[in-house]
C-alpha positions as CSV (number, residue, x, y, z in Angstrom):
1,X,81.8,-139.2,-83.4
2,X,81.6,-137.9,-79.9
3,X,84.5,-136.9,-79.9
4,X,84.6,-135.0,-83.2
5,X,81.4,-133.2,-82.4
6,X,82.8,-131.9,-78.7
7,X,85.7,-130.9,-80.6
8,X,83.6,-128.6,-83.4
9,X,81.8,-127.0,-80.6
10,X,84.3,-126.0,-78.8
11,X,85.8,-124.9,-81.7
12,X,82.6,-122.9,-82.7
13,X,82.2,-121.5,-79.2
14,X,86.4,-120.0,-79.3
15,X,84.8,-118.8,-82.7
16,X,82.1,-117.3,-80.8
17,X,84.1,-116.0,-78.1
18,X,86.8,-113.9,-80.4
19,X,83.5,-112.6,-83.1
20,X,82.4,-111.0,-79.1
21,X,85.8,-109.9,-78.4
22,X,85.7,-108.3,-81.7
23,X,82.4,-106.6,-81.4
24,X,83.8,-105.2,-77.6
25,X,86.6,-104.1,-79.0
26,X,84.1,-102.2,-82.2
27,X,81.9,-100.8,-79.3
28,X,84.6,-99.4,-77.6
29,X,85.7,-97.5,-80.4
30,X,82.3,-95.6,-80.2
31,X,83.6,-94.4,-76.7
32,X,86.6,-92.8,-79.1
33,X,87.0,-88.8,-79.6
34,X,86.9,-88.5,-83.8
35,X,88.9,-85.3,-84.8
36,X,90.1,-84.3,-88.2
37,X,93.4,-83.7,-89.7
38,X,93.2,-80.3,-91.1
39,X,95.1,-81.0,-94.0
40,X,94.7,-84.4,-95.3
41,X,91.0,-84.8,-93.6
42,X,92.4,-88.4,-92.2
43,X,89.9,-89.5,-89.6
44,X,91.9,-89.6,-86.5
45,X,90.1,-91.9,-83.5
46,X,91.5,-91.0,-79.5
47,X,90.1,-92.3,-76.6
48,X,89.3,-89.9,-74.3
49,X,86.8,-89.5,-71.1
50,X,83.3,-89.0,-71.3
51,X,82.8,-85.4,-70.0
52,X,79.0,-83.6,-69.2
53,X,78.0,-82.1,-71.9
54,X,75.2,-80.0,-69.6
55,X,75.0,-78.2,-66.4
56,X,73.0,-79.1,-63.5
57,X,70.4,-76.1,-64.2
58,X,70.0,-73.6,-66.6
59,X,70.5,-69.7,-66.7
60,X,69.0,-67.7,-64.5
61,X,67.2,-64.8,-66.2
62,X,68.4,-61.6,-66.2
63,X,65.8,-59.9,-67.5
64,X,64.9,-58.5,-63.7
65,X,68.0,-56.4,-63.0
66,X,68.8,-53.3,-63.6
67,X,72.1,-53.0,-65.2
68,X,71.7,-49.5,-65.7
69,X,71.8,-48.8,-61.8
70,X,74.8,-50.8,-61.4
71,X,76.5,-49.3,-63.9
72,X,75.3,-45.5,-64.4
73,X,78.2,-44.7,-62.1
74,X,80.8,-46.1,-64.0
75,X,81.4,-45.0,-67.6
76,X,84.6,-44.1,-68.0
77,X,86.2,-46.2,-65.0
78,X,88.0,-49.3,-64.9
79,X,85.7,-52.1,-63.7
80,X,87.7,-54.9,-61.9
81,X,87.5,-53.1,-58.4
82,X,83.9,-53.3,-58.7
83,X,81.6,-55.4,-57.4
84,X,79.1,-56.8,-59.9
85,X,75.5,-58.9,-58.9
86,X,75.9,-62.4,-59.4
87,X,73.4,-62.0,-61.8
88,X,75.8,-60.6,-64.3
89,X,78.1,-63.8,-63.7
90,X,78.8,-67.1,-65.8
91,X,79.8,-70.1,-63.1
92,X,83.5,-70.4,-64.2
93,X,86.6,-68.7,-63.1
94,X,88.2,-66.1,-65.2
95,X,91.2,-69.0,-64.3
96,X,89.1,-71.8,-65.9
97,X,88.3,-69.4,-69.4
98,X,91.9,-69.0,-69.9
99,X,92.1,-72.8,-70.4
100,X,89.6,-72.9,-73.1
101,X,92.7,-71.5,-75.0
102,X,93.1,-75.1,-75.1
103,X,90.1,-76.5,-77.1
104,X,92.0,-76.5,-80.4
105,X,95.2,-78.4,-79.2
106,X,95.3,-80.3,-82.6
107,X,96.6,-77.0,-84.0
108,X,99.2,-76.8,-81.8
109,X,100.2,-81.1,-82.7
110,X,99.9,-80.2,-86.0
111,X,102.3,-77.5,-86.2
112,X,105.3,-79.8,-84.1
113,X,104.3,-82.1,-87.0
114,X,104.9,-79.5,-89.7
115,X,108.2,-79.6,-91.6
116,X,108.2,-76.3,-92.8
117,X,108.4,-73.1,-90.7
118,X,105.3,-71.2,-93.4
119,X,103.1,-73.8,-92.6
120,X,103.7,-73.9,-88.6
121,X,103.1,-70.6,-88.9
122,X,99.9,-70.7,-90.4
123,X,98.9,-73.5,-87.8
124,X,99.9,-70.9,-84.7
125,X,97.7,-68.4,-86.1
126,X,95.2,-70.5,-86.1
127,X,95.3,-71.5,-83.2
128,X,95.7,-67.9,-81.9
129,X,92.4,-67.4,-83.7
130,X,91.0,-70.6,-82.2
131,X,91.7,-69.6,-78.3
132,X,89.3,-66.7,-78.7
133,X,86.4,-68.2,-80.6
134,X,84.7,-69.4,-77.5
135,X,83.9,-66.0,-76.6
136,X,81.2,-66.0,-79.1
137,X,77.8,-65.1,-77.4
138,X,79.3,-65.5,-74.2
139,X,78.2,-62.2,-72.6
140,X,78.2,-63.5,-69.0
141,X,81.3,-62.3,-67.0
142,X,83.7,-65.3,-65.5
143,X,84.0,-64.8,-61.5
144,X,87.0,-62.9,-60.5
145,X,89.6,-65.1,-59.0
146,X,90.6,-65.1,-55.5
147,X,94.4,-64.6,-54.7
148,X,95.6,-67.6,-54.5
149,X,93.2,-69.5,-56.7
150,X,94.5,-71.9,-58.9
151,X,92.6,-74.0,-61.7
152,X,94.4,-77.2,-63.8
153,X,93.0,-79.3,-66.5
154,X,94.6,-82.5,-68.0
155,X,93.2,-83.8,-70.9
156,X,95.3,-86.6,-71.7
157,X,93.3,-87.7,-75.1
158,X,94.7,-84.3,-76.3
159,X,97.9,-84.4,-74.7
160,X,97.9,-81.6,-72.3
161,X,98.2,-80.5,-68.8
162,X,97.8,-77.0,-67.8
163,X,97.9,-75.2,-64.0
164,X,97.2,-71.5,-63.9
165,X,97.2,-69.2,-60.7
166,X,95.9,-66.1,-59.6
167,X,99.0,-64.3,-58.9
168,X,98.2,-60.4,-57.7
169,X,94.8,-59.3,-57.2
170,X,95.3,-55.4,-57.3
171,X,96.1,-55.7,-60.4
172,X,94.0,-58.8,-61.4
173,X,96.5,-61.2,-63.0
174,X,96.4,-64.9,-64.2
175,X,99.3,-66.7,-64.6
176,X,99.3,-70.0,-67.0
177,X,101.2,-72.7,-67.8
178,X,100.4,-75.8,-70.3
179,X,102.4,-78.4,-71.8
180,X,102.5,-81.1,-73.8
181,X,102.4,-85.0,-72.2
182,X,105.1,-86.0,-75.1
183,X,107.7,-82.7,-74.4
184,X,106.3,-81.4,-77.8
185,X,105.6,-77.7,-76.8
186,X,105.2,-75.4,-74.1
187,X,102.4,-72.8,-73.8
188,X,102.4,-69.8,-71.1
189,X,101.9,-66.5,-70.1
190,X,99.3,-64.1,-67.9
191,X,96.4,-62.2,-68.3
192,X,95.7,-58.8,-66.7
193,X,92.4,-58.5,-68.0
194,X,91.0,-54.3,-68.3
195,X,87.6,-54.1,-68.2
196,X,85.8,-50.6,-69.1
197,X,82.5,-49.2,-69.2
198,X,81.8,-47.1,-71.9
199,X,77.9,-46.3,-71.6
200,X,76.3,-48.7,-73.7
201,X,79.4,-51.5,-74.1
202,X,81.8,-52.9,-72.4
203,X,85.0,-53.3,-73.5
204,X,87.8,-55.9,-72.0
205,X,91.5,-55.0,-72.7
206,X,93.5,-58.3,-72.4
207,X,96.8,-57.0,-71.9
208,X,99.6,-59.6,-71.4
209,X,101.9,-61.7,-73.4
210,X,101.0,-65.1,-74.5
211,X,104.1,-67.6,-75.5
212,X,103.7,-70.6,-77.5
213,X,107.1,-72.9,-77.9
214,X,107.7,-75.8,-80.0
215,X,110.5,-77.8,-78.5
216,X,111.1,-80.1,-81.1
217,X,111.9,-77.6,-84.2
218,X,113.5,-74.6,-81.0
219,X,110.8,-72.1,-81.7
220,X,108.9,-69.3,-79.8
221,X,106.1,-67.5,-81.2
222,X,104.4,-64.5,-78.8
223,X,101.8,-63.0,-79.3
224,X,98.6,-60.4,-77.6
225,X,94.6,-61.3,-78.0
226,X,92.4,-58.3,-80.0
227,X,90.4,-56.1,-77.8
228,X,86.4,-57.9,-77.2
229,X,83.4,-55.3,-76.8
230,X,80.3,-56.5,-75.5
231,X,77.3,-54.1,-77.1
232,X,74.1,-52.9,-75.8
233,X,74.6,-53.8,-72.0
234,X,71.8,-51.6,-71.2
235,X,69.6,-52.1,-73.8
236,X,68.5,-54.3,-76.9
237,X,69.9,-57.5,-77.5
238,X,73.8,-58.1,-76.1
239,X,76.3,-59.2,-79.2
240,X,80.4,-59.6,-79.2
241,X,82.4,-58.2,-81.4
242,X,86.3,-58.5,-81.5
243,X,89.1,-55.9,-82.9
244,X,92.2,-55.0,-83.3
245,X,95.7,-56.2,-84.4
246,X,97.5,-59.4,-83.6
247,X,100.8,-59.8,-84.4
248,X,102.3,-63.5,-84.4
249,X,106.2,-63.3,-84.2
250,X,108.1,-66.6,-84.6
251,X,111.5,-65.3,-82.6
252,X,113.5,-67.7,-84.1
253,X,113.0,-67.8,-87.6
254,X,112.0,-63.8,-88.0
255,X,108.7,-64.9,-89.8
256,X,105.5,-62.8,-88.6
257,X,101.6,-63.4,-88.8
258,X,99.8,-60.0,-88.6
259,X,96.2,-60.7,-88.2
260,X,93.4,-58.3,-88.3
261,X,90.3,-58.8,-86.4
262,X,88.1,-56.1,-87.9
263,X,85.2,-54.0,-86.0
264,X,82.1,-54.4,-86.8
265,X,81.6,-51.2,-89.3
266,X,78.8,-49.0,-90.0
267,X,77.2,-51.0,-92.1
268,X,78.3,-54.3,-90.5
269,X,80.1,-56.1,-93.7
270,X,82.9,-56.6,-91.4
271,X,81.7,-58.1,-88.4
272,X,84.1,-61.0,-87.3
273,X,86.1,-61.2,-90.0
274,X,89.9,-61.6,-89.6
275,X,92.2,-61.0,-92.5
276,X,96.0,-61.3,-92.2
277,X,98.9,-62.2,-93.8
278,X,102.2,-64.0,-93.2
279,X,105.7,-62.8,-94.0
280,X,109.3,-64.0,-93.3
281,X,111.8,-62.2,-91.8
282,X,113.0,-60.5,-95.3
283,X,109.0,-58.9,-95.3
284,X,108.3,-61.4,-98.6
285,X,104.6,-62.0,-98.0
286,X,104.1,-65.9,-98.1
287,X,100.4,-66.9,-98.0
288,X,97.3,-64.7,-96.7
289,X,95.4,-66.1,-93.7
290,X,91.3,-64.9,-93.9
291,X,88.4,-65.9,-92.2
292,X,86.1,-65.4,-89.1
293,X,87.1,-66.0,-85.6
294,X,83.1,-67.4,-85.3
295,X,83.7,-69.9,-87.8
296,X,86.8,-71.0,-89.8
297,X,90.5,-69.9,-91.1
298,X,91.5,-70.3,-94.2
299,X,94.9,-69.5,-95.9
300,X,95.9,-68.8,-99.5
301,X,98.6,-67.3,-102.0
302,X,98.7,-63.5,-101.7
303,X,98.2,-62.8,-105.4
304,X,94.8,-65.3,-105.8
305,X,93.4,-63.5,-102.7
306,X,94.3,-59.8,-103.7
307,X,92.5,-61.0,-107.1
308,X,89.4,-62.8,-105.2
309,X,89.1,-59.2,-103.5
310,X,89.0,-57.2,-106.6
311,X,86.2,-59.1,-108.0
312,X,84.0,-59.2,-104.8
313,X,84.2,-55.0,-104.6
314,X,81.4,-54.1,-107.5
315,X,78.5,-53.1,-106.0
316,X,77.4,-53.7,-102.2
317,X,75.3,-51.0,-101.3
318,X,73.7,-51.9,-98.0
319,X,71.9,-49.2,-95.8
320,X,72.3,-48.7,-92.4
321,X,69.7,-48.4,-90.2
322,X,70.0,-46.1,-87.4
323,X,68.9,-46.8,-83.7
324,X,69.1,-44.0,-81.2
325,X,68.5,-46.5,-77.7
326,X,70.7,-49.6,-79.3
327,X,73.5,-50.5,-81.1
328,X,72.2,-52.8,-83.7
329,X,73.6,-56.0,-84.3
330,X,74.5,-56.2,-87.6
331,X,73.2,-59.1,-90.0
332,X,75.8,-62.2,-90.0
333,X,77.0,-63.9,-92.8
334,X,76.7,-67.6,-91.8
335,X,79.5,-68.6,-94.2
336,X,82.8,-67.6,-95.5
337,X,84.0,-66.7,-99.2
338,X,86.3,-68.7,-99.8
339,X,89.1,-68.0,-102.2
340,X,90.1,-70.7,-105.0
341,X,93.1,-72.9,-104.1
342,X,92.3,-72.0,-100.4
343,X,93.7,-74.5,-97.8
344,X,91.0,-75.1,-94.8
345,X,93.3,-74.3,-91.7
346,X,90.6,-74.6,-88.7
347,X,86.6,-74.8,-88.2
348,X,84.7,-73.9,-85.4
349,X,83.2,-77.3,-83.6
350,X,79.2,-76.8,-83.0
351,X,77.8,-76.1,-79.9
352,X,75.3,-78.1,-77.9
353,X,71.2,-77.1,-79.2
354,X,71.0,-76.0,-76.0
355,X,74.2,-73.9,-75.2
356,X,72.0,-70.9,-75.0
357,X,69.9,-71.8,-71.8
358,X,73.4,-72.5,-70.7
359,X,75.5,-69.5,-71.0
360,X,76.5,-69.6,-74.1
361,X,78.8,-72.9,-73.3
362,X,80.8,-74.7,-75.7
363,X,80.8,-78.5,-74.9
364,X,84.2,-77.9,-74.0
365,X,83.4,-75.0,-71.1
366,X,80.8,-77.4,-69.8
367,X,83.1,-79.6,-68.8
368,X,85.6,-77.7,-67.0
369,X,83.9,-77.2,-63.6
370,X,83.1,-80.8,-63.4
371,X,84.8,-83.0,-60.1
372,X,85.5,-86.7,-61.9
373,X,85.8,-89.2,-59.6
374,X,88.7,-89.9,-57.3
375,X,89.0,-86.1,-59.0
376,X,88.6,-84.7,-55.2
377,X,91.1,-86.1,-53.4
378,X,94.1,-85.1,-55.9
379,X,93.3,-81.7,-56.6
380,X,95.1,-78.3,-54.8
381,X,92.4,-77.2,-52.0
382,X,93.0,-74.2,-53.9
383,X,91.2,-75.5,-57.5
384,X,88.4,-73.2,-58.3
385,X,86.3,-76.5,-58.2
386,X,85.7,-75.8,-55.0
387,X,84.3,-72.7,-55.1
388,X,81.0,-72.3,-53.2
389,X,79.6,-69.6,-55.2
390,X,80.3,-70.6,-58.8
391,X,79.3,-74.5,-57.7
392,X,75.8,-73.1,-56.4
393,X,75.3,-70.8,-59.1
394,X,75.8,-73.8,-61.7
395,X,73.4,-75.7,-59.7
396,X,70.8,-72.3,-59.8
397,X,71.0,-71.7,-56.1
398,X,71.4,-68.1,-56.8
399,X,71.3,-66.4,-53.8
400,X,73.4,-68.7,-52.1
401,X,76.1,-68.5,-54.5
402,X,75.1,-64.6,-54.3
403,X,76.3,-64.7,-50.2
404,X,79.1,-67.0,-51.0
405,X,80.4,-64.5,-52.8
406,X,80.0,-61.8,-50.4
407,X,81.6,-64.1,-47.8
408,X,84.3,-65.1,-50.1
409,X,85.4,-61.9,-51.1
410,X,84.9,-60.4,-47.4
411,X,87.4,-63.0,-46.5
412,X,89.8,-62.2,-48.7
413,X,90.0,-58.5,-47.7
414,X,90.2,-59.5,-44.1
415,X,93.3,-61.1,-45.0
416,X,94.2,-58.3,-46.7
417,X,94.0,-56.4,-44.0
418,X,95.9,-59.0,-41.8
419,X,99.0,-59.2,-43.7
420,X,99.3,-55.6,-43.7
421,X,99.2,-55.5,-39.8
422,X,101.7,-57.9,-39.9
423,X,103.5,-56.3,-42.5
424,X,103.6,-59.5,-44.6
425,X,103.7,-59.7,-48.3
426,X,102.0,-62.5,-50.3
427,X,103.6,-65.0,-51.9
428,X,102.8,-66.8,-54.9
429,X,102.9,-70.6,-55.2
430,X,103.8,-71.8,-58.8
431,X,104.4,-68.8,-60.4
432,X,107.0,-65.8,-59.7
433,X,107.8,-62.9,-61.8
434,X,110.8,-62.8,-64.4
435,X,112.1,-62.3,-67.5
436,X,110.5,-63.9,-71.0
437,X,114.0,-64.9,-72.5
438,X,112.3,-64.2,-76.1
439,X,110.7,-60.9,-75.8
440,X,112.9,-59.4,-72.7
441,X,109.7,-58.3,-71.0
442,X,108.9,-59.2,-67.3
443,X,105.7,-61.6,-67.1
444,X,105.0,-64.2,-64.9
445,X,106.7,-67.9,-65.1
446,X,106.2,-71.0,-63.9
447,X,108.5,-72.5,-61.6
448,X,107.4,-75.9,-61.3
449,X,106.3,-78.8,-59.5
450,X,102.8,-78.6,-59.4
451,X,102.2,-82.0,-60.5
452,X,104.1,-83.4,-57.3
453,X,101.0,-83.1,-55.2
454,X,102.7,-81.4,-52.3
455,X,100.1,-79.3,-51.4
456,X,101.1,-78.6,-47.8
457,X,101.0,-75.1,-46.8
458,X,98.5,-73.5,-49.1
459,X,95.7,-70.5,-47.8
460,X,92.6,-71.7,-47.0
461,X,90.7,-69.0,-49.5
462,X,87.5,-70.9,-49.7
């Protein structure tokens, strides 16, 4: 009987033991990132790293400077040789925004999923769409990087790695280069970012080529980001709009995306609506991709949206209200009419309740300046990480991060100045210009081995 009984509770306590090895296992799973699949809404559970989804402090006001007198002297001019108070700033590098290209990387999975070449198509566009949507209320300017910088971001629960360099300073540019942990794509190109003044807005010109290649079906789309305007610098309240044409080209199939991202209008109707459509290589229009680059993409059979559009034109007779000190933001439509037999393509994710005390940050930009730990010790000395003026002006030290900056960028012309004596040219690390093989225009490439950690040699910029 003794027996029998030691036996049933040992029994009952391996019982016991799995049933908690079961619920660890459960709880863990609430440590899990849940995405969706964008076409057949299957819940999809990665485990990924917790990141901060807040900064140390929040934004400094800058209700107490005068833009005006910064500025006054500058319509007309190109604005990256001048310098701008802190104030004005968001604490990330210009090298760091360029990776929240990568937010959306599902869209990039989902098209080397996709059998046919229309539907990875429509994925690349949105994804296009995708890499600009964190702009949205973001009216702080990103730090200028420092020649030499460099920035990289794995995010292994969504199967990237990406290293990006400041690679010329007079002209700014930023060089990039992701790619996929499985070999599934390639993503690259760099940024010369124009920035003008035009009296009451500023307008940034992102000139450069941007390459997207998925290895697995031998495909290379290219393509340019719209023009972005920030309104009312001087006065009333600041609002982004984004315009102009993107066009998608798929090099090896001959299929194109053109996508319109519409101004804003006189009376506003328009304001950050993208419309586009996608054709193959014999011009036959395939499917009409429709949206807002705030919010969602959607795509649809040309003939149901043409009709859709007919039907929505009676009668919309809005007046517009004119302001002589401010360009008004228009009203926003919250949602998007969506067309009958639509296919949802992307939606924005939400942003923290209090992204606007900080910046304007998506969870996802939050994250980016953040050292994890044993994080130090691997990174380039170079990583904008390390930055003494965007680090204290995250943790609201302004004015030091306001003389870190002045001592940063004095050091940077004194080494300016130095090469020149020594009649020295600089030389890039990862990156050296060359030839894009699928648009024949010179940009800069990446010629490997960051991810060796030999980081021997590099300037001491900070």
């Amino acid at each position: 009987m003794i027996g029998a009984a030691f036996i049933d509770v040992k029994g009952r306590l391996t019982l016991l033991t799995q049933a908690f090895k079961r619920l660890t296992s459960a709880a863990k799973c609430l440590l899990f990132h849940c995405s969706k699949d964008i076409h057949g809404g299957n819940l999809i559970l990665e485990r990924g790293p917790q990141f901060n989804h807040s900064l140390p402090a929040p934004m400094f006001s800058r209700n107490s400077v005068s833009i005006w007198s910064i500025l006054k002297k500058c319509i007309g001019l190109e604005l990256s040789k001048i310098t701008m108070p802190i104030v004005l700033n968001e604490p990330l590098s210009f090298l760091q925004r360029i990776s929240e290209y990568m937010e959306h990387t599902y869209l990039i999975n989902k098209a080397c999923s996709l059998s046919d070449s229309i539907e990875r198509m429509q994925a690349v566009a949105a994804f296009a769409v995708s890499a600009v949507a964190s702009q949205w209320d973001r009216t702080g300017k990103p730090f200028n990087p420092l020649l030499g910088e460099t920035y990289e971001l794995i995010r292994e629960e969504q199967g990237f790695r990406l290293v990006s360099e400041q690679v010329s300073h007079h002209p700014p540019v930023s060089a990039f280069h992701a790619e996929s942990l499985t070999g599934d794509f390639v993503f690259h190109g760099s940024i010369y970012p124009k920035l003008k003044f035009w009296g009451r807005a500023v307008e940034a010109e992102p000139k450069g080529t941007i390459t997207l290649e998925l290895l697995k079906h031998g495909e290379a789309y290219t393509w340019s980001n719209p023009f972005c305007c920030v309104h009312n610098i001087i006065l009333g309240k600041l609002w982004i709009e984004q315009y102009g044409t993107v066009e998608i080209v798929n090099h090896s199939t001959g299929d194109k995306c053109v996508l319109n991202f519409k101004p804003c209008g006189m009376f506003g109707k328009e304001l950050h609506k993208v419309e586009g459509y996608i054709q193959d290589k014999s011009k036959k229009k395939h499917a009409v991709i429709y949206g807002k680059w705030t919010e969602c993409m959607w795509s649809v059979d040309p003939q149901a949206y043409e009709a859709h559009k007919k039907s929505e034109k009676k009668g919309d007779n809005k007046k517009h209200k004119n302001n002589d000190d401010a360009d008004d933001m228009p009203d926003v439509q919250e949602t998007v009419s969506v067309v009958p037999g639509s296919t949802l393509l992307w939606r924005i994710d939400s942003r923290p309740a209090h992204s606007a005390q900080m910046y304007n940050f998506t969870n996802f930009a939050m994250s980016l300046n953040e050292l994890e730990p044993g994080k130090e010790a691997i990174l380039a000395p170079t990583d904008c990480r390390f930055r003494p003026d965007i680090r204290a002006m995250e943790n609201g030290n302004m004015d030091e991060a306001s003389q870190e900056k002045e001592r940063l960028e004095e050091k940077q012309r004194s080494a300016r100045k130095e090469r020149a004596r020594n009649d020295e040219e600089w030389s890039t690390r990862w990156f050296q210009m060359g030839t894009n093989p699928h648009t024949g225009s010179q940009g800069w490439l990446y010629t490997g081995g960051y991810f060796n950690r030999n980081y021997q040699d590099l300037p001491n910029i900070y």
